[in-house]
C-alpha positions, 0 to 999 in steps of 0.5 A: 485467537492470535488474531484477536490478541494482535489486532487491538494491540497494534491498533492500540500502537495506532498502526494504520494497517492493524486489521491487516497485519494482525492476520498477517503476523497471526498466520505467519506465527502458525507457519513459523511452528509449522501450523497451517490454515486455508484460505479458499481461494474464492473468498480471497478474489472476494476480499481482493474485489472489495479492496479494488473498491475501497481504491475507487472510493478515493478517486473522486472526480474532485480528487482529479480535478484538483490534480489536474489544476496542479500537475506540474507540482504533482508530478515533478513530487511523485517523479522524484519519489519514484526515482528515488524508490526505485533506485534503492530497489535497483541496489537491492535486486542487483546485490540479490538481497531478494529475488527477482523484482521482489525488491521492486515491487516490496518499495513501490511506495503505493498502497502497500496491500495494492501492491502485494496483490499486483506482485502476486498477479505478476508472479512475484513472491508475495510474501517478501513483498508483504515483508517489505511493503508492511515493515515500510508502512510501520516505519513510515507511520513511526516517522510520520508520528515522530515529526507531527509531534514534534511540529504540533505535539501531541495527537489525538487518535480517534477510535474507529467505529466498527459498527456505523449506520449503515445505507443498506441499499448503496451496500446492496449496489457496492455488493453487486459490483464486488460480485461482478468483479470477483466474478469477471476480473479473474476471467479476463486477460489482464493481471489483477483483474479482480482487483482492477475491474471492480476498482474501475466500475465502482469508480466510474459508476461513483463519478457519474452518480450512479453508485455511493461507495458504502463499504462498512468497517467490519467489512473491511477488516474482514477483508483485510484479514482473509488477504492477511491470512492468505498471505501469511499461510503461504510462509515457510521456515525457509522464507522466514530465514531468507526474510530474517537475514533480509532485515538489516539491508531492508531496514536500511534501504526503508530508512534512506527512501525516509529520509530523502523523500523528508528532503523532496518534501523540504525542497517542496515546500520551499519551492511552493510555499507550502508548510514543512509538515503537509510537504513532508506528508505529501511526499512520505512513501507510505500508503495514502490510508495511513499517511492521511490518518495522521494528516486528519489529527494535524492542521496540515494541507490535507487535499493537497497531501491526499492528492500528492499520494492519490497521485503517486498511487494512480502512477505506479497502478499503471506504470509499476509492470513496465517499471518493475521489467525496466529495471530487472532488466537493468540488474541483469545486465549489471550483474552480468557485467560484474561478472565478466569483470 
């Protein structure tokens, strides 16, 4: 029932990611007075394989292409990003804000549900990270809002149609890879598996004309909103508390990877003669889905920014393990330190 309150107004506040945070917050709420609901588990692997391919949907061989074209720019952009992100995480871990590479994983400026359900694969609190990761997203869809209306004014949100046409048989097809996934992926030895194989099969099977991708909205949101809810399920007064007292050093570290991404963006546009407003979108550390919304009501670059962010996205799917052990590894030793000091 909250669920269904919360959903349409935060969609109404045009909030990317509503028919995730409506659950989210619903369950949170019933865990805050000590409520609980269960989710089984395999239907969140369910969910989890239909998110891995809604991430197959956006690697398109014309998406790569166009990477490959201008990697330099790319990658010099998702590089410093990725600096940048990850030495406010650094400050974080090593002040001990959260714990363990919670901090890492919560300001990966990836997609933000992608990477709560990495961290949990790698043993890693779910829920700070769905704390940090989601107050991002509202932030950065704030900002990003704030500077299209000053660049262009007011804009237009379209509604979204929960119920398309449907190609029946493409579902039928995108159906059996998601059954495939939520059935192999937890099997094999590798972390995420019911995230990573159906997003890998969907997408080679997509690139080479096998398969059409169809994933209807109302599928969707139900996806998101079992993840949501599983997610949520799982805090206590306890975490709420720690989360709560979080807020301000988070808020803080949010706002900052903001503003200086706002600066690589600036200092990009210059170098490649882009405009301000795609650069600024291009290098935002939001996830791809809620940037782009914004990006299709503008008159911006918007391949170019799809692409900068695929990029990014595509970096930290494969480098955000090792990254999230670099630097945990760096906090240790400078605590260390500190201490014997």
């Amino acid at each position: 029932m909250l669920t269904a309150l919360l959903v349409p107004l935060l969609q109404a506040a045009h909030l990317p990611a509503a028919f995730m945070l409506g659950p989210l917050a619903a369950a949170i709420a019933l865990a805050g007075i000590e409520g609980s609901i269960r989710i089984p588990n395999p239907l969140f692997v369910i969910a989890e394989a239909f998110i891995g391919c809604v991430i197959a949907r956006a690697l398109r061989r014309q998406m790569l292409q166009e990477l490959s074209r201008g990697w330099p720019l790319f990658l010099a952009g998702v590089t410093a990003v990725l600096i940048v992100s990850s030495t406010l995480s650094w400050l974080l871990m090593r002040r001990r804000v959260l714990p363990g590479t919670t901090a890492i994983w919560g300001s990966f400026p990836g997609a933000a549900m992608v990477m709560i359900l990495m961290s949990e694969a790698y043993g890693e609190d779910v829920r700070l990270v769905a704390f940090m990761q989601y107050l991002r997203v509202v932030c950065v869809a704030v900002a990003a809002s704030i500077v299209a209306r000053v660049a262009l004014g007011p804009l237009q949100h379209a509604a979204v149609d929960l119920f398309p046409s449907v190609a029946w048989a493409a579902l039928l097809e995108t159906a059996a890879v998601v059954a495939i996934g939520a059935w192999l992926g937890p099997k094999l030895p590798v972390h995420a598996g019911a995230l990573l194989l159906p997003m890998a099969l969907a997408a080679l099977l997509q690139d080479t004309g096998w398969l059409h991708i169809e994933l209807p909205p109302m599928l969707l949101a139900a996806s998101y909103a079992v993840i949501g809810w599983s997610i949520g399920a799982r805090f206590t007064r306890d975490i709420l508390v720690h989360a709560a007292r979080a807020l301000p050093r988070v808020l803080l570290s949010i706002i900052a990877l903001i503003v200086i991404c706002g600066g690589i963006g600036y200092a990009l546009g210059l170098l490649a003669g882009i405009d301000p407003l795609t650069a600024f979108l291009a290098t935002s550390p939001g996830g791809v889905d809620s940037v782009v919304i914004i990006a299709a009501n503008s008159n911006v670059n918007l391949p170019f920014i799809v692409a900068m962010q695929t990029a990014r996205f595509i970096l930290i799917l494969v480098a955000g393990p090792a990254m999230a052990r670099f630097l945990a590894r760096r906090a240790k030793v400078g605590v260390a330190l500190v201490a014997r000091d």
